[in-house]
Backbone bond lengths (Angstrom), bond angles and torsions (degrees), N, CA, C in turn:
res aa  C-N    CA-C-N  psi(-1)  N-CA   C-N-CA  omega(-1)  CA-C   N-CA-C  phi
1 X - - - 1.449 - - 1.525 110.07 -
2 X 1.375 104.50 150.36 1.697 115.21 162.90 1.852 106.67 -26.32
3 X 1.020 111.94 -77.71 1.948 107.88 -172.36 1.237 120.97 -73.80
4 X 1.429 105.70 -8.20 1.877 100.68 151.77 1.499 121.14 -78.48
5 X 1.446 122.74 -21.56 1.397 103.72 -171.37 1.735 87.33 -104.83
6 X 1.047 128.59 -19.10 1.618 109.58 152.97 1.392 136.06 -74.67
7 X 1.055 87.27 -12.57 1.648 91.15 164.92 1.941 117.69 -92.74
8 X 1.054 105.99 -15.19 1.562 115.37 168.97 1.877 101.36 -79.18
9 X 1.305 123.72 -35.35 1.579 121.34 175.87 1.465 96.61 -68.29
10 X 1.365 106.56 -35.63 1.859 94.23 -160.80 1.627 105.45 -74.59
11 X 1.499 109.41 -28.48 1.321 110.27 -173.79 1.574 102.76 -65.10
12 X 1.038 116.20 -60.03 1.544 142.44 -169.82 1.827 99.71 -48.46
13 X 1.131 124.86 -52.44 1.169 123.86 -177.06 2.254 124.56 -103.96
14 X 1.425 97.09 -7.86 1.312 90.79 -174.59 1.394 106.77 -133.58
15 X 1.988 121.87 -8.38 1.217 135.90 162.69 1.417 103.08 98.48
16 X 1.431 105.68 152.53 1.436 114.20 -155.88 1.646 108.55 -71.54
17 X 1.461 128.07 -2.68 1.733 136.11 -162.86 1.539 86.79 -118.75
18 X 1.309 130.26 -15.81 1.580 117.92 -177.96 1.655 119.29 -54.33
19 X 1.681 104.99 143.23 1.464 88.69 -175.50 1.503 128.23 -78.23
20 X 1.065 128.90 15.40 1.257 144.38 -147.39 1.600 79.66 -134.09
21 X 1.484 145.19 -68.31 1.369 152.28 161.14 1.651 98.08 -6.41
22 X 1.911 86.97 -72.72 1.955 82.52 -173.82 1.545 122.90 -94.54
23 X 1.190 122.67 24.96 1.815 140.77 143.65 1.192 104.90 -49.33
24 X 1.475 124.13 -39.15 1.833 125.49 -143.68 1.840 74.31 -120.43
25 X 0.855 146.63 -61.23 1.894 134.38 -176.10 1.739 88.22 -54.55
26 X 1.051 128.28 -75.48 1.392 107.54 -176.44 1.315 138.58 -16.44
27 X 1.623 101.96 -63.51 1.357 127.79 -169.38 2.263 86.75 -66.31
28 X 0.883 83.90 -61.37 2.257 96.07 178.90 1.672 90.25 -33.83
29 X 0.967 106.99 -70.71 1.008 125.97 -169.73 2.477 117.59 -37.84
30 X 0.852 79.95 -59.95 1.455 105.95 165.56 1.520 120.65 -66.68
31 X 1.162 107.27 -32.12 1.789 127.88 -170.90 1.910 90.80 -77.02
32 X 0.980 108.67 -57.22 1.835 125.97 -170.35 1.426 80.58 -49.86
33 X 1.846 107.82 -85.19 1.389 109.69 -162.08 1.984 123.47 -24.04
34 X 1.615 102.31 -58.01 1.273 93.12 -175.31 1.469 109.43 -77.70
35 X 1.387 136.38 -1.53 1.536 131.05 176.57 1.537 86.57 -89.52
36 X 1.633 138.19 16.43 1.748 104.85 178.06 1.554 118.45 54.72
37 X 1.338 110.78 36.76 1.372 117.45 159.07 1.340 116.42 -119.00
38 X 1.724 105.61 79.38 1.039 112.06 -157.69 1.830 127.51 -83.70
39 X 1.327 94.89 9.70 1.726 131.91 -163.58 1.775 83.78 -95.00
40 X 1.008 107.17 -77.32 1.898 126.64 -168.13 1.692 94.06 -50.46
41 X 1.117 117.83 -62.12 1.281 100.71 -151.39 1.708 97.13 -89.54
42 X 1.452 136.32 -14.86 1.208 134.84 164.99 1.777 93.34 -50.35
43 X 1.299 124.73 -37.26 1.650 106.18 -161.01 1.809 102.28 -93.97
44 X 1.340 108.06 -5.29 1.475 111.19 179.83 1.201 117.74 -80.35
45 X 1.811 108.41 -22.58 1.424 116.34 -172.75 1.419 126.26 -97.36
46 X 1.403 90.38 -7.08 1.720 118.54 160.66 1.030 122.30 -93.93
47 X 1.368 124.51 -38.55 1.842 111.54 168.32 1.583 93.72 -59.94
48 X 1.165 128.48 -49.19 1.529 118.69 -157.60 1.662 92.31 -43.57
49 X 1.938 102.26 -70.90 1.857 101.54 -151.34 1.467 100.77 -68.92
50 X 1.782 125.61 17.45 1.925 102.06 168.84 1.510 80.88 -108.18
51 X 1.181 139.44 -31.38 1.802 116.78 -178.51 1.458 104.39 -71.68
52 X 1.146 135.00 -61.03 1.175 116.44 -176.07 1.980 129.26 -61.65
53 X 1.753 100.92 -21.46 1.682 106.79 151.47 1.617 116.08 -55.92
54 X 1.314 108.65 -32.30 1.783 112.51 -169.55 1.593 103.28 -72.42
55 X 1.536 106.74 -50.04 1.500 116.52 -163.31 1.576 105.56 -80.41
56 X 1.193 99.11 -62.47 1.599 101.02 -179.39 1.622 126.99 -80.60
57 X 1.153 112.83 -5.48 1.606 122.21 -157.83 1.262 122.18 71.05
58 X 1.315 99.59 -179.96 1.769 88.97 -159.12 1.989 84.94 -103.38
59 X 1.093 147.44 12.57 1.141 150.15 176.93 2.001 113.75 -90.84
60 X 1.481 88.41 -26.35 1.711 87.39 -177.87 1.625 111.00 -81.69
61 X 1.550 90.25 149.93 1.436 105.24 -173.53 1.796 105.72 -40.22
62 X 1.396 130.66 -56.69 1.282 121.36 -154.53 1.503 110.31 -79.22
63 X 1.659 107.99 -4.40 1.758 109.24 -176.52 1.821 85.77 -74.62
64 X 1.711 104.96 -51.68 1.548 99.65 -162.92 1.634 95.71 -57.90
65 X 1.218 137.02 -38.42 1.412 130.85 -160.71 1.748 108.54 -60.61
66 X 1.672 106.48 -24.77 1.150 93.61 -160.78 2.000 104.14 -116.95
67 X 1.641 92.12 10.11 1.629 120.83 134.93 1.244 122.11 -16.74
68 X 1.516 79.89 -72.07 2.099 113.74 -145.64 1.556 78.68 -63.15
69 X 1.471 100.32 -51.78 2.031 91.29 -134.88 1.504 89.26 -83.05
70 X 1.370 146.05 -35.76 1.532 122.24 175.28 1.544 105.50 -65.78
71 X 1.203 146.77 2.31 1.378 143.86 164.49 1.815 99.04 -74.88
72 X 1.217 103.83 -41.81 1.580 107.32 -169.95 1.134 105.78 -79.32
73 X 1.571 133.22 -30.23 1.347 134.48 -167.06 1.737 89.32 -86.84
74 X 1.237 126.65 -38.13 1.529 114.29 179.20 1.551 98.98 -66.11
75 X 0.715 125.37 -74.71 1.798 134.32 164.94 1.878 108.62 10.32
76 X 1.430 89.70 -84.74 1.686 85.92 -170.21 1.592 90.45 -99.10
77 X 1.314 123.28 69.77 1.364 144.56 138.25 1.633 127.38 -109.05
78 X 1.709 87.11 -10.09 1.398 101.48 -153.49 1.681 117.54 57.60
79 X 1.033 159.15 5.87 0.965 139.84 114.85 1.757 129.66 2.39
80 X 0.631 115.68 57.70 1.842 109.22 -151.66 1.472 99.17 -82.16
81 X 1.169 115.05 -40.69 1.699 108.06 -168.63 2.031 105.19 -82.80
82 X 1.055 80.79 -30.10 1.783 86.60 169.52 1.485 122.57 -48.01
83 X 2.033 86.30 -49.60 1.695 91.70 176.16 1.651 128.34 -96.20
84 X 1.240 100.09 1.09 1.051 111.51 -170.28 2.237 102.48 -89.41
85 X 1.655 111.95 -29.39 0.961 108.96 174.95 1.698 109.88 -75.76
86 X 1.677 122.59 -40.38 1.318 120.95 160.63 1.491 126.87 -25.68
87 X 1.960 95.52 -72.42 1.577 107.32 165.38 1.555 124.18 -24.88
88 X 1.439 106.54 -71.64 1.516 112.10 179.66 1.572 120.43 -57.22
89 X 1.300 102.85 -40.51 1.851 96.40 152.13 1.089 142.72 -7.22
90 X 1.716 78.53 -81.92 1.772 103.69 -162.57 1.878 87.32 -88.72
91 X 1.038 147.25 -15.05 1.168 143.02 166.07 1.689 98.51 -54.34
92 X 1.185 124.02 -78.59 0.966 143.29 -160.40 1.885 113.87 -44.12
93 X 1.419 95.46 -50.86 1.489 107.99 158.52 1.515 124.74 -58.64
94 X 1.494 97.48 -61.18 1.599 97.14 -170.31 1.612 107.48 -74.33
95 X 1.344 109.12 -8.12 2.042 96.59 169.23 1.442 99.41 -71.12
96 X 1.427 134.69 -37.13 1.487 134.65 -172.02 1.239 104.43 -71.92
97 X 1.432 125.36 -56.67 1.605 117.95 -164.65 1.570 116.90 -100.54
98 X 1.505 109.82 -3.25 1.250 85.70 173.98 1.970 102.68 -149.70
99 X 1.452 107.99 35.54 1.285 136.97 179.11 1.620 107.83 51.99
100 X 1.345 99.01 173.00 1.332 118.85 179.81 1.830 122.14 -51.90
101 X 1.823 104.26 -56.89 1.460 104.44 161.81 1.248 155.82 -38.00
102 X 2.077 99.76 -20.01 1.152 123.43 -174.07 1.095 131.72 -52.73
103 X 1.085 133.77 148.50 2.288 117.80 174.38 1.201 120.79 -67.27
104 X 1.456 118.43 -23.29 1.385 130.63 161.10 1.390 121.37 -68.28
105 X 1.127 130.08 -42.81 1.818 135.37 164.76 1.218 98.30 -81.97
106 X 1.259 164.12 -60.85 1.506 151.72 138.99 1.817 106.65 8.69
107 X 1.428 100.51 -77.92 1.687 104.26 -177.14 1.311 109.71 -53.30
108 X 1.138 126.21 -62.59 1.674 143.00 165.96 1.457 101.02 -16.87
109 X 0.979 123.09 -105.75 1.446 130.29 163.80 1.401 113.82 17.57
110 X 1.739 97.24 -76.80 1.371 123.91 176.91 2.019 122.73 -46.25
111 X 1.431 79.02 -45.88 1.717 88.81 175.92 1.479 96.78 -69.49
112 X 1.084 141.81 -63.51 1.292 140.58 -158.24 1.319 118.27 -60.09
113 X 1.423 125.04 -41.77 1.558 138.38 137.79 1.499 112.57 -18.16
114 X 1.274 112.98 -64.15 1.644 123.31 -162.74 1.887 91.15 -75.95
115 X 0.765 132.03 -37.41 1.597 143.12 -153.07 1.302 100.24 -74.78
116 X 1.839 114.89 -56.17 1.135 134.45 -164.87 1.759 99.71 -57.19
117 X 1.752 91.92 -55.48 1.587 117.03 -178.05 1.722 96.74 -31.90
118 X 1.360 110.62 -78.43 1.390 130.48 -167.89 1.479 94.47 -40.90
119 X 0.716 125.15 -60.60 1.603 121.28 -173.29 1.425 130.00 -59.27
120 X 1.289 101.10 -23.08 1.552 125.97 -176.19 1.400 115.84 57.10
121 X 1.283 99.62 68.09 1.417 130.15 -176.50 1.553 118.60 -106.12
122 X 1.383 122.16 45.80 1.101 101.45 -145.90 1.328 143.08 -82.85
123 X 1.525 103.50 15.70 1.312 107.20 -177.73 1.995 114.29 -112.93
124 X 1.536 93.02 11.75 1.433 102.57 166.31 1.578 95.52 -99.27
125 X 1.211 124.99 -54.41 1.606 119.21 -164.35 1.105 85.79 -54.94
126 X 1.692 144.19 -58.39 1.516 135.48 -165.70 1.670 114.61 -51.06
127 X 0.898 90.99 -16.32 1.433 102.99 -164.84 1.788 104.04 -73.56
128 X 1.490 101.16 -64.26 1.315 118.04 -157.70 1.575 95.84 -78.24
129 X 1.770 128.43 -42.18 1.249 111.74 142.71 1.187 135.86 6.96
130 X 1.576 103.85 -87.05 1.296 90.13 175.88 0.963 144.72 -120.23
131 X 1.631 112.87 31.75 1.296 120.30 130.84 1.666 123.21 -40.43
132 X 0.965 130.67 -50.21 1.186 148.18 176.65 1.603 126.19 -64.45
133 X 1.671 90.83 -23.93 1.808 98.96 152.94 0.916 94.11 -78.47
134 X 1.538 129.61 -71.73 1.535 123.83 -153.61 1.657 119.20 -31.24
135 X 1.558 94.96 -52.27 1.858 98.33 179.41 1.610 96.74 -75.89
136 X 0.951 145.82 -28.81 1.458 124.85 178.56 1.305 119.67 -71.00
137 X 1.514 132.21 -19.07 0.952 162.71 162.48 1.219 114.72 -51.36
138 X 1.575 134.54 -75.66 1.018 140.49 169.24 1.348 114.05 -93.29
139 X 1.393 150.70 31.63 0.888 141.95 101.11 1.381 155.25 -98.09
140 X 1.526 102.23 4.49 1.684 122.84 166.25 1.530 117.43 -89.60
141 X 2.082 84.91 -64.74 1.724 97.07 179.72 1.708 80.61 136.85
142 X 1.347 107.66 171.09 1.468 135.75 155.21 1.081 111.90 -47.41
143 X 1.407 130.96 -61.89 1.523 115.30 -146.57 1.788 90.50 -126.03
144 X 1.426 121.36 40.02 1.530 107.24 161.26 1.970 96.55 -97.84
145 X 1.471 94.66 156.55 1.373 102.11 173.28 1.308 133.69 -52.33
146 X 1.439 137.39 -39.23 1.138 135.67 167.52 1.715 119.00 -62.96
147 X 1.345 113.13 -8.36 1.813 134.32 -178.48 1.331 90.27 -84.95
148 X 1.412 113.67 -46.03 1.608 112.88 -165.50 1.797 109.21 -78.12
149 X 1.553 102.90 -44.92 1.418 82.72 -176.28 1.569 129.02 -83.07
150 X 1.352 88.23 9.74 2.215 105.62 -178.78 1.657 79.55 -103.60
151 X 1.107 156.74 -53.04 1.578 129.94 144.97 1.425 113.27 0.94
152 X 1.372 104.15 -89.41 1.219 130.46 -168.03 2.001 122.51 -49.00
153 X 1.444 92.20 -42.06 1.488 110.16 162.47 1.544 118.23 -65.74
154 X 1.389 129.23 -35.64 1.077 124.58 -176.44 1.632 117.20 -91.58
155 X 0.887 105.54 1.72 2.043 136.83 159.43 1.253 83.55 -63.65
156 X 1.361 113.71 -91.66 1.316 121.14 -162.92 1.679 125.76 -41.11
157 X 1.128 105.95 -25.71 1.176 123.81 -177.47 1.745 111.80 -61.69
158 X 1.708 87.12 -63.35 1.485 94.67 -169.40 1.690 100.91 -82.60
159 X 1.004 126.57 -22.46 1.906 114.32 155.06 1.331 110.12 -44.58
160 X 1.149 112.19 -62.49 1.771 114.70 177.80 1.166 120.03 -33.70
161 X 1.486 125.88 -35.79 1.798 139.09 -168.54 1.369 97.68 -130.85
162 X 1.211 115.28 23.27 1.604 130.04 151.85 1.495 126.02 57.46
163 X 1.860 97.09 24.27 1.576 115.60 -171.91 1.322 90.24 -108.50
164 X 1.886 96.92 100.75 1.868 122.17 -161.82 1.720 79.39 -86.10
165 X 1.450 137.26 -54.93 1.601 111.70 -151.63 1.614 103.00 -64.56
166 X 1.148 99.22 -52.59 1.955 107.30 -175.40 1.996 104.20 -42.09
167 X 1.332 108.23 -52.50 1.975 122.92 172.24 1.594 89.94 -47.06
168 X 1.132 108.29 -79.12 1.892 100.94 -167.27 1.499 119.59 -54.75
169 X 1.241 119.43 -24.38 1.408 120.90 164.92 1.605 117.50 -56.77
170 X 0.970 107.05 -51.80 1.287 118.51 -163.96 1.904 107.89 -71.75
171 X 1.932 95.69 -25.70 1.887 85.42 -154.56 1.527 76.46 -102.87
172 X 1.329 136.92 -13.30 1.266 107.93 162.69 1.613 126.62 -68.87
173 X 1.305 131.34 -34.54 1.558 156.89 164.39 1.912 94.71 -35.87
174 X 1.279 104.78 -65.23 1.737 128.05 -170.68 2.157 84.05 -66.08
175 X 0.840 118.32 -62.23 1.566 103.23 -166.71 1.587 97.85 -98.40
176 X 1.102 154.46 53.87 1.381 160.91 66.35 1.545 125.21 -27.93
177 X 1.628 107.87 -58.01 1.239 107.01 158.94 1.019 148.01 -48.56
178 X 1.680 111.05 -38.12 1.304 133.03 -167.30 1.668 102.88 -101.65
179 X 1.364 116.99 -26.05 1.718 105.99 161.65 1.545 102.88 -52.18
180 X 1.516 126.25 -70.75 1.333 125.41 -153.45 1.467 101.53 -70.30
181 X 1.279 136.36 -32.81 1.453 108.14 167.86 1.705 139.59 -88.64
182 X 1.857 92.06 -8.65 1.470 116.52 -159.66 1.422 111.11 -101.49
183 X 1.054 96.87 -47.88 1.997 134.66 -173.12 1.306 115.39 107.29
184 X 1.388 126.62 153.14 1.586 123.95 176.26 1.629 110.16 -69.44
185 X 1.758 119.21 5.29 1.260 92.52 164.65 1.504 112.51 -117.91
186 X 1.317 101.98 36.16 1.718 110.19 -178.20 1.312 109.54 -68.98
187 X 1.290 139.94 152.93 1.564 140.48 167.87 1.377 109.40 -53.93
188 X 1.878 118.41 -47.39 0.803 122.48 -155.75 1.860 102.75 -76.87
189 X 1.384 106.44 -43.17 1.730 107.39 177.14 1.759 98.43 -57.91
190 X 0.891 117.28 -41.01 1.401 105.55 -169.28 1.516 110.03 -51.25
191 X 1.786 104.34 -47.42 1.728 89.94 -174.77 1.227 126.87 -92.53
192 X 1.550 119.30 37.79 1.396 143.48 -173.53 1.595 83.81 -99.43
């Protein structure tokens, strides 16, 4: 393909850790993913986060950025324990270097919730839940949308493990919210 034989010039002339080197493994990288070459681009998304651990350290924002997304690419690989050891990683880092509030420890959280979910784990997904209210909570508010649908998700949660009072608590809270900011004839209040 086109970004393999540019990416063999880039290696060849600017070295395999150059940032412009791993622009073109990225982009490779991404190209696999949406063709369902989920072998190719799992190994594209790993040279990226050990060159950019080598070059940048494993503390800078774009090593953790590129954390997140091989946690996510193990993720909907099913891979779960793969991504789930990534996840806690880059959790672990990005609560230190780039705090708790962040969109990256925010998402983190979130993935680990859904992961736990998938696994049927349920007192880690509960866990990370609501952690993940908590920061949506005090840093959105009650009634912004992403508060409502981690509301709304943790309904789902406890339907899933069939704890109906804790589910109705929650999807009434999630469609309370979403009347007063949405309206009660929004699609979205409706499926609260």
């Amino acid at each position: 393909s086109y970004y393999r034989i540019v990416l063999e010039g880039r290696e060849d002339s600017l070295g395999k850790d150059h940032l412009e080197t791993l622009k073109t493994v990225r982009r490779l990288a991404y190209l696999y993913k949406a063709n369902k070459q989920s072998d190719e681009a799992e190994n594209y998304f790993r040279r990226q986060l050990e060159s950019k651990a080598r070059t940048l350290g494993v503390h800078d924002q774009e090593t953790l950025r590129a954390m997140y997304i091989l946690g996510g690419v193990y993720h909907e690989h099913g891979k779960l324990s793969k991504a789930e050891t990534v996840y806690l990683d880059a959790l672990l880092e990005t609560e230190k270097i780039l705090g708790k509030e962040h969109d990256y420890t925010i998402d983190l959280v979130h993935n680990l919730a859904l992961l736990y979910k998938k696994q049927e784990d349920f007192a880690l997904s509960e866990h990370y839940f609501s952690r993940l209210l908590e920061y949506r909570l005090e840093y959105l508010g009650e009634e912004h949308v992403k508060t409502l649908a981690t509301l709304h998700s943790m309904g789902d949660l406890y339907r899933d493990f069939e704890k109906w009072v804790e589910a109705e608590q929650f999807y009434m809270r999630a469609f309370q919210g979403r009347g007063n900011i949405l309206g009660r004839d929004h699609i979205k209040t409706f499926a609260s």
